[in-house]
N, C-alpha and C positions, 0 to 999 in steps of 0.2 A: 292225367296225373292228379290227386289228390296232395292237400298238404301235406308235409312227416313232420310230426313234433321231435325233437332231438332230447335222443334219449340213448342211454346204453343201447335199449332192446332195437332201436334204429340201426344205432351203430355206423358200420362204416358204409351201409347204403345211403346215408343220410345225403351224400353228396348228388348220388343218383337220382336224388328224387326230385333235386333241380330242373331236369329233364335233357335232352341232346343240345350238346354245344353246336354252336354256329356251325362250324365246320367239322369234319374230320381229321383225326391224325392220323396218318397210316402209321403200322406197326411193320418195326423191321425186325431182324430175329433176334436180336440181344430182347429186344421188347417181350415177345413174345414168350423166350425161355427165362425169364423176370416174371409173369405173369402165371407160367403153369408149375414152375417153383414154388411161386406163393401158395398158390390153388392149393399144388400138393402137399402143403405141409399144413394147411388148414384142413384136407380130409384125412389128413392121418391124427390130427391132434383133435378135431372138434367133431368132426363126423357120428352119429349117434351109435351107430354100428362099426365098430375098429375096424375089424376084418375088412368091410366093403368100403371103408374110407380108404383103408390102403389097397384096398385092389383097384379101384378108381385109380388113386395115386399114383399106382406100378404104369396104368393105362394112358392117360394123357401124358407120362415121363415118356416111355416107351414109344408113344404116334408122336412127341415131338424129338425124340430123337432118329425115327423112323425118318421125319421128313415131311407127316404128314399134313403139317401145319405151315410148311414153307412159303406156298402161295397165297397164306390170308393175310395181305397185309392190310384189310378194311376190317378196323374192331368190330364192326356186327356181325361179319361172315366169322372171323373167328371165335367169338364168345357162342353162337350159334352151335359151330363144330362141338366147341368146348360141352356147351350143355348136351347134346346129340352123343359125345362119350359119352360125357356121368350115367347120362339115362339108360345108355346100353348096359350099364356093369349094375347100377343101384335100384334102377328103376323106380326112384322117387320123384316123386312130381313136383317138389318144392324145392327140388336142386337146379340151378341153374343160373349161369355168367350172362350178364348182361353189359352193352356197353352205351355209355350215357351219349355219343357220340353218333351212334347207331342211326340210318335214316328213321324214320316214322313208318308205321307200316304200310300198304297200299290201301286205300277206302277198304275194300272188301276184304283186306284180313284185319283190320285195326279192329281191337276190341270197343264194345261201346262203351259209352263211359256210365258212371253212375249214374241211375237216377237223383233230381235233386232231393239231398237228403239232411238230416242234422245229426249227428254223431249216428251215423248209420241206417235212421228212423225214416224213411218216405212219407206213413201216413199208418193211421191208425181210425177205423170206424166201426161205428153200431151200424148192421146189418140187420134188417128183417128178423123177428125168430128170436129177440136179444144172442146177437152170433155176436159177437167180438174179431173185428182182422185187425191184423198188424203187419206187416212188410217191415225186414230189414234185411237190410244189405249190406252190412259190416259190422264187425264187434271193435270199435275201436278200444285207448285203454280207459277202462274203468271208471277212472277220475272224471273223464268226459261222456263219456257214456250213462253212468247212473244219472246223473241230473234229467236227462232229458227219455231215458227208457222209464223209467218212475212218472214223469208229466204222462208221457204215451199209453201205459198202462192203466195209472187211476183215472183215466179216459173212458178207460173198460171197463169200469168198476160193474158189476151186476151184471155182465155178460153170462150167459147158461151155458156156451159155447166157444170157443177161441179157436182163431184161423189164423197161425204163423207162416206167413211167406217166405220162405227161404232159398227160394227159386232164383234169386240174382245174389246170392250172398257168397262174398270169397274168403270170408274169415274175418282174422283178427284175435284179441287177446282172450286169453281163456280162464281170465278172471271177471270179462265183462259176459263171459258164455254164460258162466255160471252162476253170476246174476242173474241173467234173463232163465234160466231156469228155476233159480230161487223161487218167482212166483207160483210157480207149480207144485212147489211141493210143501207138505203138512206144517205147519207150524209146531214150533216144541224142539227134541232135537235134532241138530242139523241133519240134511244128509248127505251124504257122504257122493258126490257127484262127479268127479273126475282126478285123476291126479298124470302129472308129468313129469317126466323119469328126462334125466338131463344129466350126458354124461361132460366130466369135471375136467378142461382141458387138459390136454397133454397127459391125460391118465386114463387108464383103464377104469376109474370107479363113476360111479353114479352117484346122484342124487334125486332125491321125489319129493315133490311139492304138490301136497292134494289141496283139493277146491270143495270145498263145503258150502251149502245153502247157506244166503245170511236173511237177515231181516229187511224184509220189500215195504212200502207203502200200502198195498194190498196185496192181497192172498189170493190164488184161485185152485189152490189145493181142491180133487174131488169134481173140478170143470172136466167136460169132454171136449179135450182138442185133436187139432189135428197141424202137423206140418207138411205145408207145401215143400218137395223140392224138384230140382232138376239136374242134370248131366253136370251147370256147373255150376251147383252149389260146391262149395268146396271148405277146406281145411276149417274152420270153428265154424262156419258154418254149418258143417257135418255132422263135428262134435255137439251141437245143440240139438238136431237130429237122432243124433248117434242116443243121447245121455237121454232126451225124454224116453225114446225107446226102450233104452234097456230099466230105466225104473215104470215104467209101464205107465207112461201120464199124460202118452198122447198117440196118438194113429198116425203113420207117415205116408203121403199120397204123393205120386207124381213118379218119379227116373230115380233112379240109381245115381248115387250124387258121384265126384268126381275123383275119391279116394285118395287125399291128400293128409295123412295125421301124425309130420312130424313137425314140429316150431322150429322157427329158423332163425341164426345172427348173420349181419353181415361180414365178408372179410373183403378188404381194399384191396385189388390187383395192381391197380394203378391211379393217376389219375384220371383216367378214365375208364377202366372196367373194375369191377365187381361181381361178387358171388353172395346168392345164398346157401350157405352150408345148414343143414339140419343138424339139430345138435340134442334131441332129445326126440320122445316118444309119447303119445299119449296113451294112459291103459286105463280103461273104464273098472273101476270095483265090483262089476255084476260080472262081467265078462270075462275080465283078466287082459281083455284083447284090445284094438281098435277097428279104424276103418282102412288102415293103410292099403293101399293095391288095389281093395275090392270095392270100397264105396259103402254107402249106407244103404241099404236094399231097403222102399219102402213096402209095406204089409198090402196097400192097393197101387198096381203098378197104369199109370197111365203115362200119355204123353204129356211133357211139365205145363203145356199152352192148356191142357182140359184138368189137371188136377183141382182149380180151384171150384168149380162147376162140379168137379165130383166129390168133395165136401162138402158142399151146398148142397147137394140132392140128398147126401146119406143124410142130413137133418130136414129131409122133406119140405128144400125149399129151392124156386127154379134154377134148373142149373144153369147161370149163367157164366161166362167165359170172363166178364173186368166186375173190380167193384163197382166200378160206376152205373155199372146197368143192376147190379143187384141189389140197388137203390142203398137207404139208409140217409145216414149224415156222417160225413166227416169229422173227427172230435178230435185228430191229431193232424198236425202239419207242420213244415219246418217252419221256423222264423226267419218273418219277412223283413226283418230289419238288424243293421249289424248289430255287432259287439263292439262297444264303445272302446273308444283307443285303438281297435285293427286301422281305422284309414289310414290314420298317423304312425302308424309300428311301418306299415306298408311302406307309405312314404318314405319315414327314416329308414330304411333297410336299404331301398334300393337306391338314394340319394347316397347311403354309407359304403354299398359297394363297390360308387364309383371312388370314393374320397382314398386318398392314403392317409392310414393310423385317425380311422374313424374316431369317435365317441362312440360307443357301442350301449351308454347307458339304458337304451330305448330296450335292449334284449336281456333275456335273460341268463343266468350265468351258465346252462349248456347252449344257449344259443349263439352267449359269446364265444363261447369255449371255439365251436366250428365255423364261425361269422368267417374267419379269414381263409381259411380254404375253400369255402362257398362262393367268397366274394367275385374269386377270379370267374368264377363260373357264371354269375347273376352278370357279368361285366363282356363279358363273350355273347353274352344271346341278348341284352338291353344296351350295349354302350351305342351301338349303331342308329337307336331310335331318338334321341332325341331326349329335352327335358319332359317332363311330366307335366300335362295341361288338365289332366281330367283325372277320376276316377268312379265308375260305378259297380255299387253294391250288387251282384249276380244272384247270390242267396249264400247259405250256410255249406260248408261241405263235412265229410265223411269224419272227421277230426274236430267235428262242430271249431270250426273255423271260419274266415267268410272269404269268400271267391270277386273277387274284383277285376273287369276292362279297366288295364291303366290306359289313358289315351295318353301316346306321346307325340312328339310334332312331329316324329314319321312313324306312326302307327301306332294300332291297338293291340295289349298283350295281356293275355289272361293268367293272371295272379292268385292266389290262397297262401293264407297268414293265420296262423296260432297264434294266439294270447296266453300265456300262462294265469293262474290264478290271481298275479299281484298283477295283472292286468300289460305285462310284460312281452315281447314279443322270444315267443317258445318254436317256431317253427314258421319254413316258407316256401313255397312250389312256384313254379313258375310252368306254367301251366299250356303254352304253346300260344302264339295271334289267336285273338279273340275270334270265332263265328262272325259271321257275317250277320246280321240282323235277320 
C-alpha cells in the first residue's frame, strides 16, 4: 500500500487505503443488499457509460435477489463476486469492489510492491552513446510530481537519446501525464495532448477537460526516444505511451500494455467495502479514440524483460537486459533523507487515533475533515501493539511521502505519511508489520 493524500479525487477510498482491519466482519443479508443498493445506484448515476452502468445495475440487483450472493458472508469473497459481475457486463478493468477487511493475498498472488521510488521516479541515468533513461512507476498529482520529475529530467539535460520505462507503471493523474510529455514536445504553442470526457452525476451530460503541454525546465523536442512497456503497464501509464505515440515523438517497444482508460472516483459501500466506479473516458485529439479494451500496441513487439536491450541495440549500443550492466552514471535517485515534520505528523496521528476528541491541529484541513472515520480504523490494526518506541526512515514513497518501521512495544508496523505544502500532515497508509530485516 502506498500513502493516499485526501483529496476529493481519493474520495471515499480514502478509508481503504488504510489497509485490512484486524479482523473480519461477516456480512449478513441486510449488509449485503445495503451494499449492492449502493453499488447500484452509483452505476446508474456516475458510471461513464449510462446504458452499461445500468445494465451492471439490473445485474448485481437481479443475482442478489436471485440469491446468488447468499452464502458470502466473508467481505472479500463477496466484493470479489461483486467485481467478477461488473467485469462480465462492462468489461472495464478499473471497475471493481474491494473490501478493506479482506485477508491479504497468498505470497504467490500478492502483487509486488513498488520499487523504491519518489513521487513515482525510481532512477534516472546517462547511459553510454549520451542515451538518457528514466523509470517511472506512477503519475502521482501534479503538485507532487513536478518538483521532482523536473530534478529527474534536467538530469538529462543533453541526452541525444531517451529511454522511458514504463514497464512497471499503473497510472495515476493525467495532469502529471501530460507534464511528463510536455518535455517532448516543441516549444511555442501548446500542444494539444489529451483530453477527459467525465460524465456530470446523476445526468446524462458530459463534460471535457483537455490537457495541453506547459512550460518544462528543459525541452527535448526533436530527441529520438523510445517507451518501454509491458502487459502491466496500465491506465496513465498507457496514456503516456498511448499520447507520445499518437504525436509521433517516440517509438514504443516491449507488450501490449494492459488497456485500462477510464478515471475513476470512489463510492463508500460500507464501512468496510468500497468501489471504484469509472466516471469518465479518455479521447486522444489525433485519434478521437483511446486504449480502452485493447491496450497500447507497441510498433516493436518483444518480451517487456528484452525490450530495454532492444532499444539499446537499435542506437548501436550492447544490448544489455538492466541498466546497471549498460554501465553509465546514475544522476537521479530518490531522497535519502525525510521530509522535515513527517516523524512528528506520524507520531501525532497515530498517538491522535487513539485519543478521544483529538487536537487535530498537526493535519490539514482535508485531512482533518476524514481524521475521525480513519481513526477507528488506525486503532483496530495499531491499538494492540503497544506505545511507540522507535521509528525509522524507509525512504520516500509514490506520493513523495516517507515510509517509516514504527517500532512499538509489541511490534514493527510499516507506516507512510503525506505533508502538505504548509508542512501539514495531508495523508496516511498504514502499510502492513514491517519485513523482516
Amino acid at each position: 500500500m502506498r500513502a493516499i493524500k485526501i483529496t476529493a479525487l481519493a474520495g471515499a477510498l480514502a478509508a481503504l487505503a488504510l489497509g485490512a482491519a484486524a479482523q473480519a466482519q461477516q456480512l449478513d443479508a441486510a449488509a449485503r443488499a445495503d451494499a449492492v443498493t449502493k453499488l447500484s445506484t452509483a452505476l446508474r448515476d456516475r458510471y461513464v457509460f449510462p446504458e452499461v452502468g445500468a445494465k451492471a445495475a439490473d445485474t448485481i440487483t437481479a443475482n442478489l435477489k436471485a440469491g446468488a450472493y447468499d452464502q458470502l458472508a466473508e467481505p472479500g469473497a463477496f466484493a470479489k463476486q461483486l467485481t467478477d459481475d461488473l467485469a462480465a457486463v462492462a468489461h472495464d478493468k478499473h471497475m471493481r469492489v474491494m473490501s478493506r477487511s479482506a485477508p491479504p493475498p497468498r505470497t504467490g498472488d500478492a502483487p509486488k510492491p513498488p520499487p523504491i521510488n519518489e513521487a513515482g521516479i525510481v532512477r534516472a541515468d546517462k547511459l553510454p552513446g549520451d542515451i538518457g533513461y528514466i523509470e517511472v512507476v506512477a503519475f502521482p498529482p501534479a503538485e507532487r510530481f513536478k518538483p521532482v520529475i523536473d530534478r529527474a529530467m534536467t538530469a538529462l539535460a543533453g541526452s541525444k537519446t531517451l529511454i522511458f520505462d514504463l514497464r512497471r507503471n499503473g497510472g495515476g493523474s493525467p495532469e502529471s501525464v501530460a507534464y511528463l510529455v510536455s518535455f517532448m514536445t516543441p516549444e511555442g504553442a501548446p500542444t494539444h495532448i489529451n483530453d477527459i470526457v467525465s460524465r456530470t452525476a446523476g445526468t446524462q451530460a458530459f463534460t471535457r477537460r483537455s490537457f495541453h503541454s506547459q512550460a518544462t525546465p528543459v525541452r527535448f523536442a526533436g530527441v529520438p526516444a523510445f517507451v518501454l512497456t509491458s502487459g502491466k503497464t496500465f491506465s496513465g501509464g498507457e496514456e503516456f505511451a498511448y499520447d507520445l505515440q499518437a504525436l509521433k515523438l517516440a517509438t514504443l517497444i516491449g507488450e501490449t500494455t494492459g488497456g485500462g482508460a477510464n478515471p475513476v472516483s470512489g463510492a463508500q459501500l460500507s464501512a468496510d467495502l468500497g468501489a471504484a466506479v469509472p466516471y469518465g473516458r479518455a479521447e486522444n485529439p489525433v485519434t478521437k479514440t483511446n486504449w480502452e479494451g485493447v491496450g497500447v500496441k507497441p510498433e516493436i513487439a518483444v518480451p517487456a524483460a528484452d525490450a530495454l536491450a532492444a532499444a539499446l541495440k537499435r542506437q548501436d549500443r550492447p544490448a544489455t537486459g538492466t541498466v546497471a550492466e549498460a554501465g553509465g552514471s546514475q544522476v537521479f535517485a530518490p531522497r535519502s533523507t525525510p521530509t522535515p515534520g513527517s516523524r512528528e505528523a506520524l507520531e501525532h496521528a497515530i498517538n491522535a487515533a487513539r485519543t478521544d476528541n483529538p487536537d487535530l491541529s498537526f493535519a490539514s484541513a482535508n485531512a482533518a475533515k476524514v481524521f475521525p472515520r480513519q481513526a477507528g480504523m488506525m486503532k483496530a490494526r495499531l491499538g494492540d501493539l503497544g506505545a511507540i518506541k522507535d521509528m525509522t526512515f524507509r525512504g520516500p514513497d509514490t506520493m513523495n511521502g516517507d515510509v517509516y518501521d514504527v517500532a512499538f512495544e509489541r511490534g514493527v508496523f510499516r507506516c507512510a505519511v503525506v505533508l502538505d505544502a504548509q508542512g501539514k500532515l495531508d495523508g496516511i497508509g498504514l502499510m502492513g508489520p514491517a519485513p523482516a530485516p
